[in-house]
C-alpha positions as CSV (number, residue, x, y, z in Angstrom):
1,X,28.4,-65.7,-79.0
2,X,26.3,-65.3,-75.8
3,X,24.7,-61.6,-76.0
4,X,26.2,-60.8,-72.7
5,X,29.5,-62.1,-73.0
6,X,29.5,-60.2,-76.0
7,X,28.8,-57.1,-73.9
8,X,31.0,-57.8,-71.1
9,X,33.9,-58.4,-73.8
10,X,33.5,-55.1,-75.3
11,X,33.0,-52.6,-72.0
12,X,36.4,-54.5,-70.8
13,X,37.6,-53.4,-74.2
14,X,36.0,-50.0,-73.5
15,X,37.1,-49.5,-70.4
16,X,40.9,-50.7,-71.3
17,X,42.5,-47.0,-70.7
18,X,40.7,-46.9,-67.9
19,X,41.8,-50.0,-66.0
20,X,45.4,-48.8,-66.6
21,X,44.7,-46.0,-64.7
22,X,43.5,-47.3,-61.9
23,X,46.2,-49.9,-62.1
24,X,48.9,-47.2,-62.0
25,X,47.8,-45.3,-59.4
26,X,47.4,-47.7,-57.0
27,X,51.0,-48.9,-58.1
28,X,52.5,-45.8,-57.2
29,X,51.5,-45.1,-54.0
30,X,51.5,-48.5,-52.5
31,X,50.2,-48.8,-48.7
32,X,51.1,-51.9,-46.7
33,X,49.1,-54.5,-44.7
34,X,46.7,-52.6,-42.0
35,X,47.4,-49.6,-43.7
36,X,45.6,-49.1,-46.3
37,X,43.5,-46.2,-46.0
38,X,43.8,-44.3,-49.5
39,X,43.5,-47.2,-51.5
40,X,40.5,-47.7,-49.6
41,X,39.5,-44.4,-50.5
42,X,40.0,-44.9,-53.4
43,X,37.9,-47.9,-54.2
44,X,35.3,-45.9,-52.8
45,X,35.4,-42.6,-55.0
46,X,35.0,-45.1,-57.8
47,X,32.6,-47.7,-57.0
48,X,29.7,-44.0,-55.4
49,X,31.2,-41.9,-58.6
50,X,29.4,-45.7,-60.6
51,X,26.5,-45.3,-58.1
52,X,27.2,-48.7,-56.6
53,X,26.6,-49.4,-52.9
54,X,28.7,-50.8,-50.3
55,X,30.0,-50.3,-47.1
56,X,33.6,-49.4,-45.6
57,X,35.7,-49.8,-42.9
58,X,35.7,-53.3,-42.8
59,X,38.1,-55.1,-40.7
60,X,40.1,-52.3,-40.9
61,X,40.4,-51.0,-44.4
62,X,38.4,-53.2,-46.2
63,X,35.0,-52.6,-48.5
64,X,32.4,-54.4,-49.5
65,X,29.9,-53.8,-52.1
66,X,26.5,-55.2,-54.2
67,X,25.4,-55.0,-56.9
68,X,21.8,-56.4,-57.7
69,X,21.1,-57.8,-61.2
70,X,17.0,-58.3,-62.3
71,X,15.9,-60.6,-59.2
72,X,18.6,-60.2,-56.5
73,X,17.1,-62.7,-54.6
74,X,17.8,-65.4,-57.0
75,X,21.4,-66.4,-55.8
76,X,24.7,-64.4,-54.3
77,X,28.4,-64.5,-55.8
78,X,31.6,-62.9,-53.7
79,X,33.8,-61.7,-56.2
80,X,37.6,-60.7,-54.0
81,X,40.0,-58.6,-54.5
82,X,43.4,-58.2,-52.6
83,X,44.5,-54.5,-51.6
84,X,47.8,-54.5,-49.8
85,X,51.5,-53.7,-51.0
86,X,54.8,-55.3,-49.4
87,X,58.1,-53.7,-48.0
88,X,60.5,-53.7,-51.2
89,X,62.1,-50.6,-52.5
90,X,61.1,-50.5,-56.0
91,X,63.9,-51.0,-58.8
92,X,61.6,-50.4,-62.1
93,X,62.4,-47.0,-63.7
94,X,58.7,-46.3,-65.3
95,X,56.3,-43.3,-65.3
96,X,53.9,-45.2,-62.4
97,X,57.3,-46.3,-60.3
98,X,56.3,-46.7,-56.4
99,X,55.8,-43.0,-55.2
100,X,56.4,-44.7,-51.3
101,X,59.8,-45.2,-50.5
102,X,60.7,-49.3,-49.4
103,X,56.9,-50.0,-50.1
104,X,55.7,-51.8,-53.8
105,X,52.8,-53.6,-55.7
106,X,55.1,-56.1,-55.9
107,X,52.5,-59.0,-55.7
108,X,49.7,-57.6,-58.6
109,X,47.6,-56.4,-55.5
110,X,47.2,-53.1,-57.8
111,X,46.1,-55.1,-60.8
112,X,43.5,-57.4,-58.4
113,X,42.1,-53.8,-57.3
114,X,41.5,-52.5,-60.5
115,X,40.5,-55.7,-62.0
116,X,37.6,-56.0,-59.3
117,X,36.7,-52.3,-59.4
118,X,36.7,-53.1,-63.5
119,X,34.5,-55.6,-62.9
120,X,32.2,-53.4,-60.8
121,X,31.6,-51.3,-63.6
122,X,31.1,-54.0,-65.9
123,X,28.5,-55.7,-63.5
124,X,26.7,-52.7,-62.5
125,X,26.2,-51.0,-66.4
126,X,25.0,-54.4,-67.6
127,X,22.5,-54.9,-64.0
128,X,19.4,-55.3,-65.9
129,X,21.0,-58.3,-68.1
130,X,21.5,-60.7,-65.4
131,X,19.7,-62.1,-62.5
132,X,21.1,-62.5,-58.6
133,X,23.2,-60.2,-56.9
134,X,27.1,-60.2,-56.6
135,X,29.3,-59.5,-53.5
136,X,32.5,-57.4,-53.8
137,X,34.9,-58.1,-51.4
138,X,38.1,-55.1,-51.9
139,X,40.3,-57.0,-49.0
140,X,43.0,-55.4,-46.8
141,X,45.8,-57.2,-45.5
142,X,46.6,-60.2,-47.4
143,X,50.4,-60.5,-46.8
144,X,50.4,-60.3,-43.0
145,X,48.9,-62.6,-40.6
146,X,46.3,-63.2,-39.3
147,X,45.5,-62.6,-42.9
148,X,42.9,-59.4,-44.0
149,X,40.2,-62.6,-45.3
150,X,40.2,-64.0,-42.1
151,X,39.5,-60.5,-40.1
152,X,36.7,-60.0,-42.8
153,X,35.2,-63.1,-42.1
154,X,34.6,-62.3,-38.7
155,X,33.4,-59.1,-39.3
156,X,30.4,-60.7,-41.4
157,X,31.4,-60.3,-44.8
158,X,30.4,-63.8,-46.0
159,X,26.6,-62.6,-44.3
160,X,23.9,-60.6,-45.0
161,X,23.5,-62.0,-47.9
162,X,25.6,-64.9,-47.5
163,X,27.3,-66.0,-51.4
164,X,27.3,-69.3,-52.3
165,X,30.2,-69.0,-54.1
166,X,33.7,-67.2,-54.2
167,X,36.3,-66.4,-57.0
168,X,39.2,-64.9,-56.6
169,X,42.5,-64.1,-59.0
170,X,45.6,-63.5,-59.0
171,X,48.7,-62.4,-61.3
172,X,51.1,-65.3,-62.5
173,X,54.1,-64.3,-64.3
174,X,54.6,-66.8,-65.7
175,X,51.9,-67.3,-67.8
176,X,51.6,-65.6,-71.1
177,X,49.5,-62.8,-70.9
178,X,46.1,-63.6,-72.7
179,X,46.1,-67.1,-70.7
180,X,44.6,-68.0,-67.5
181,X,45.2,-71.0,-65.3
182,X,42.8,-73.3,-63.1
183,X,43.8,-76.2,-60.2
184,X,40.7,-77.8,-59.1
185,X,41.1,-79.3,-55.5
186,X,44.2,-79.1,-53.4
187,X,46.1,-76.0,-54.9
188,X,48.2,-73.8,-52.5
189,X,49.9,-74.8,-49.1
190,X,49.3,-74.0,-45.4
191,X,52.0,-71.0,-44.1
192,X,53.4,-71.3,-40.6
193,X,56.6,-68.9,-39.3
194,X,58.8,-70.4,-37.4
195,X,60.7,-68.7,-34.4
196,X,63.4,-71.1,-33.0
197,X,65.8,-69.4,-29.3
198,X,68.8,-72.2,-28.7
199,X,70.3,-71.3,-25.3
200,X,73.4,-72.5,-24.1
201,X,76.3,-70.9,-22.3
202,X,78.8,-68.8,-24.2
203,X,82.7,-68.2,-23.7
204,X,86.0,-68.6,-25.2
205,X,86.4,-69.9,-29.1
206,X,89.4,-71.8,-27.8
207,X,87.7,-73.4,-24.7
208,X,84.4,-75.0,-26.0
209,X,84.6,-77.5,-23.3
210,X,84.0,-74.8,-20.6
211,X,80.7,-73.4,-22.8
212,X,77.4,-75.1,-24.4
213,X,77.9,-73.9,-28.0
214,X,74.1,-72.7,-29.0
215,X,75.8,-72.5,-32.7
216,X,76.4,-76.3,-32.7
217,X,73.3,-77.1,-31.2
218,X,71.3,-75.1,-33.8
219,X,73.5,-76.8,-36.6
220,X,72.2,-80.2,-35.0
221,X,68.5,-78.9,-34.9
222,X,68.4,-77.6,-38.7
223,X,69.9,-80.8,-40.4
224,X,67.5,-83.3,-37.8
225,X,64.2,-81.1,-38.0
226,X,65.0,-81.7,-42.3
227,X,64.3,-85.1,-41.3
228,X,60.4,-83.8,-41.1
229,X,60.2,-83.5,-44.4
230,X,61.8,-86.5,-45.7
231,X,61.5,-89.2,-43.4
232,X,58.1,-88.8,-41.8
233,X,56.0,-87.0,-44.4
234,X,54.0,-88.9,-46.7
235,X,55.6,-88.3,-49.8
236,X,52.2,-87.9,-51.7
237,X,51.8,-85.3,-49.8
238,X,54.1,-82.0,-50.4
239,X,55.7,-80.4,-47.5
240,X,58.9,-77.8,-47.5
241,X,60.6,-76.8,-44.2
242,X,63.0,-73.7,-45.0
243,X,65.3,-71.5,-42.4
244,X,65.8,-68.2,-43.8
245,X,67.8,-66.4,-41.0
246,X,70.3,-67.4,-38.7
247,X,71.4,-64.7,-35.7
248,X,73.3,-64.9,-32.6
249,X,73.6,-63.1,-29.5
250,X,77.1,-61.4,-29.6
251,X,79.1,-64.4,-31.2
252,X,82.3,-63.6,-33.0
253,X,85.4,-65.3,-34.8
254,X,87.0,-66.4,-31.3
255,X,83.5,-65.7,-29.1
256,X,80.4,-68.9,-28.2
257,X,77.4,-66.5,-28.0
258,X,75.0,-67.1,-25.5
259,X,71.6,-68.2,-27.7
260,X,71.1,-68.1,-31.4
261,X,67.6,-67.2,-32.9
262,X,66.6,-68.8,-35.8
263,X,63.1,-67.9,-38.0
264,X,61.8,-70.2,-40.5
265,X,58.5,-71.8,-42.5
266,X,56.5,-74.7,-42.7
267,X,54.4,-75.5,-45.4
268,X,52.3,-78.3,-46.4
269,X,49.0,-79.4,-48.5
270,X,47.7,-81.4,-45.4
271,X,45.6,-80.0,-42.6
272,X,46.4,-83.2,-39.9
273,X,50.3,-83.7,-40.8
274,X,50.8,-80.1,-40.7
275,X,49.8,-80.3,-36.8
276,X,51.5,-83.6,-36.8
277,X,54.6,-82.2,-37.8
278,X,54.7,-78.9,-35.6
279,X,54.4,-81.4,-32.9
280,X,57.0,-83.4,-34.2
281,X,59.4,-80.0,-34.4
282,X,58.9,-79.4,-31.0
283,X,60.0,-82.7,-29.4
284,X,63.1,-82.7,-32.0
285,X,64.4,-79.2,-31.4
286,X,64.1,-79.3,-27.5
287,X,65.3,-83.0,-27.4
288,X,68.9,-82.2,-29.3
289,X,68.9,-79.0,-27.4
290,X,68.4,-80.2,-23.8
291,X,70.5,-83.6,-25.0
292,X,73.3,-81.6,-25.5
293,X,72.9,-79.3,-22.6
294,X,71.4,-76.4,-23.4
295,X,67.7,-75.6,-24.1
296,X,65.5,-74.9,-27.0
297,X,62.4,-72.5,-27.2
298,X,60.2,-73.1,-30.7
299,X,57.3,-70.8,-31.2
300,X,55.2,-71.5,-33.9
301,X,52.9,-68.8,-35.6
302,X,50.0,-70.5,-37.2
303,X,49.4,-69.0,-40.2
304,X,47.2,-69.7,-43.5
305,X,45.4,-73.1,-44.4
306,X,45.6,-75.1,-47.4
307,X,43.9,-73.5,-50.5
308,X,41.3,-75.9,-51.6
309,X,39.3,-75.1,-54.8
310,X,36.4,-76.3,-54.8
311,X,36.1,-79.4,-57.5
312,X,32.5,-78.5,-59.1
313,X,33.1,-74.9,-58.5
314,X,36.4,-75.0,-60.4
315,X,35.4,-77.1,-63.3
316,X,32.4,-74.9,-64.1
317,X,34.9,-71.4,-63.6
318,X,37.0,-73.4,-66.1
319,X,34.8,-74.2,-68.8
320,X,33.5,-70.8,-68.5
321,X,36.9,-69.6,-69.3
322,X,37.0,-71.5,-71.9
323,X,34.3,-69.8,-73.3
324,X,35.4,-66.6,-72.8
325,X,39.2,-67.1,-74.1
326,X,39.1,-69.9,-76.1
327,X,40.4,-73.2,-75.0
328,X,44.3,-72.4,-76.2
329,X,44.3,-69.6,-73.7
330,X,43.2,-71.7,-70.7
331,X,45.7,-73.8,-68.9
332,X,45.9,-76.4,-65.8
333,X,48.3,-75.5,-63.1
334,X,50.2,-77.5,-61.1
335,X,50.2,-77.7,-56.9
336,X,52.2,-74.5,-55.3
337,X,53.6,-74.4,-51.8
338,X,53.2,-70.6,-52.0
339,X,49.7,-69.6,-49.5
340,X,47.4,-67.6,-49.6
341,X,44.7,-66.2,-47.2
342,X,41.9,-66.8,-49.6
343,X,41.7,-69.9,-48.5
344,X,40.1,-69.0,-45.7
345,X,37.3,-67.9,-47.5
346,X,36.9,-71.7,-49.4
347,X,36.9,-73.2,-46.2
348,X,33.4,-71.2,-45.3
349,X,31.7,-71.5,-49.0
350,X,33.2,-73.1,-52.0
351,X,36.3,-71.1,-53.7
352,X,37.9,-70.6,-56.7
353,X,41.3,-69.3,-57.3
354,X,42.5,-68.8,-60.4
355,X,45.5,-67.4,-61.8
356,X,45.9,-64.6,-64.5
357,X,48.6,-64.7,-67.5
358,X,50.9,-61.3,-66.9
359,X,54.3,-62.3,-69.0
360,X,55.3,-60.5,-72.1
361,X,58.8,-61.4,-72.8
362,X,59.4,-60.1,-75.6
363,X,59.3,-56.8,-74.0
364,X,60.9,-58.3,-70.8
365,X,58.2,-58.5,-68.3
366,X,59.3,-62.0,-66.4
367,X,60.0,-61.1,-63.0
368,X,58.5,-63.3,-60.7
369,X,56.3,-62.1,-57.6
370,X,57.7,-60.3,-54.8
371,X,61.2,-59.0,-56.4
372,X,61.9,-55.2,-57.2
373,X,61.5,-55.6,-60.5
374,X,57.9,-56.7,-61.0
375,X,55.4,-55.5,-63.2
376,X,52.9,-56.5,-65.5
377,X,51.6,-56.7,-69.6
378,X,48.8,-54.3,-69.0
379,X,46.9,-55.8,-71.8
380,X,45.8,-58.6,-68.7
381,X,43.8,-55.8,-67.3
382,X,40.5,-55.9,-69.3
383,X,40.6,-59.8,-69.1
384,X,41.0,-59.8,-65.5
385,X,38.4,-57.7,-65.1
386,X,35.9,-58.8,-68.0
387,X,36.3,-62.9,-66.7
388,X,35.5,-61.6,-63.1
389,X,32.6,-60.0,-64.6
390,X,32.0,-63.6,-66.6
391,X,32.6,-66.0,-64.2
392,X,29.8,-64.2,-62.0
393,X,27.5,-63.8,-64.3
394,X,27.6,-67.2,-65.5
395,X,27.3,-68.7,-61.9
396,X,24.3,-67.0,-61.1
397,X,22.2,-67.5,-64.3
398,X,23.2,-71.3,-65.5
């Protein structure tokens, strides 16, 4: 076995008590998007209390960090790490259960945090074994637009020194814990938020000739904007349009509201059709609506890009997977039409996101992602935190 995978192995195993700490308390007292500031804090004890460097306050809540192995000079690596909770009132009745009331770690930010901070120690205790120097990115805001990778982006966190690389993970229920799971190439879907208003005239139930029903123009607009998706997408190409609420002004059994406001999402794996098609949505949903006399307004909220892992990148982050869990524990993954603002960061250098095994059903951890009832095999901890460590490592002294 390589001397230093050997090392980083066993101060993962080390540190395994530790990590569930970490983990734990940033699970129960969750902070949402933009609001951040004690897990922030947090971070920060840890990575001076290590004697490791960085700086805070970075678009908004974020930190970033170096470490410098023999030879910084010799090539960077961004390692990331997502920070923010979401709006659901916890339903798991454990000792680290949510401590913030409607807010929960119900998307394994907690376990990215303390996998990266894990990783941190790792790097920084075994410094003098490896050349180059590697780029901690602890980011806020992942689950609200405009998206915390974007905001660090511009505040120069890909700079000074620029990486050359960027890996990021993330928890996947659905894999066994022990495994991990790579996509090389397209891999997660662009994100937009639909807001539809249909205005028409309201009145009587029993007099529809003497209104302009908004409710049966929306129906119209739903079932022909479907036609999108199936009739003008290439169907090598994966697309979803989805409606999740449906809300009118006033309307009742016997009463034709006035409008009826309608939010929704597009998503796709295709940078040009996904422009193609909001254009496409437009002309459709004001069309029907002005056909049948009333109007339409469709704003569209441009959210994340298509996740693209880089091809070499991937293969290599693979392989060294391999290595460091043996080839039954590393898996390929199919295409998701989930998103995910780290692709903002593989459209500046090349990524790599890659997913971490969290399932132990025998003990009945399978919730999925953003439900109440999340939570994770903890023994995932030291191998999300020791193959962050790797996969650095291994990129910056081939």
């Amino acid at each position: 076995m390589n001397p230093i995978l050997q090392q980083i192995k066993q101060l993962a195993a080390q540190y395994h008590a530790d990590l569930i700490q970490m983990r734990r308390h940033l699970h129960q007292y969750p902070e949402l998007s933009f609001e951040e500031a004690e897990t922030a804090a947090f971070v920060a004890r840890h990575l001076s209390e290590w004697g490791i460097s960085f700086q805070k306050d970075v678009a908004g809540h974020g930190i970033v960090a170096l470490i410098e192995g023999r030879n910084p000079e010799k090539g960077v690596i961004a390692l990331r790490g997502d920070m923010d909770a979401l709006p659901i009132q916890e339903a798991n009745q454990v000792p680290y259960c949510s401590q913030h009331p409607g807010v929960m770690h119900a998307c394994g930010h907690d376990v990215h945090t303390a996998c990266l901070l894990g990783a941190a120690r790792i790097l920084h205790e075994l410094r003098d074994q490896w050349s180059g120097t590697v780029k901690l990115l602890f980011q806020p805001a992942e689950e609200r637009l405009p998206g915390g990778a974007s905001l660090m982006i511009k505040a120069g966190a890909l700079e000074k020194p620029k990486p050359t690389a960027i890996f990021g993970q993330h928890v996947f229920p659905l894999l066994e814990a022990g495994k991990v799971g790579f996509r090389a190439g397209m891999y997660m879907a662009s994100s937009d938020e639909l807001y539809l208003t249909v205005k028409g005239k309201g009145g009587h139930g029993a007099m529809p000739h003497e209104s302009v029903d908004p409710v049966l123009i929306t129906a119209h607009i739903i079932t022909a904007l479907q036609q999108i998706v199936s009739r003008h997408a290439d169907p090598t190409v994966p697309s979803v349009l989805t409606f999740g609420h449906i809300a009118s002004s006033g309307g009742a059994t016997n009463v034709i509201p006035n409008e009826v406001k309608l939010m929704g999402t597009f998503r796709t794996m295709q940078e040009n059709w996904r422009f193609e098609a909001h254009r496409r949505m437009q002309r459709i949903a004001e069309g029907i609506a002005e056909s049948m006399g009333g109007a339409c307004e469709l704003r569209i909220e441009v959210g994340y890009p298509t996740l693209f892992n880089d091809e070499a990148l991937t293969e290599k982050a693979r392989q060294n997977a391999v290595e460091y869990l043996g080839a039954d524990n590393v898996v390929d993954l199919p295409i998701r039409l989930t998103s995910e603002d780290f692709a903002y960061f593989s459209q500046v250098i090349p990524g790599c996101f890659y997913r971490l095994g969290t399932r132990n059903a025998v003990r009945g951890i399978t919730s999925l992602l953003h439900t109440d009832t999340f939570d994770i095999d903890e023994d995932s901890l030291p191998i999300g935190a020791g193959l962050l460590a790797w996969m650095a490592v291994r990129e910056l002294n081939v």
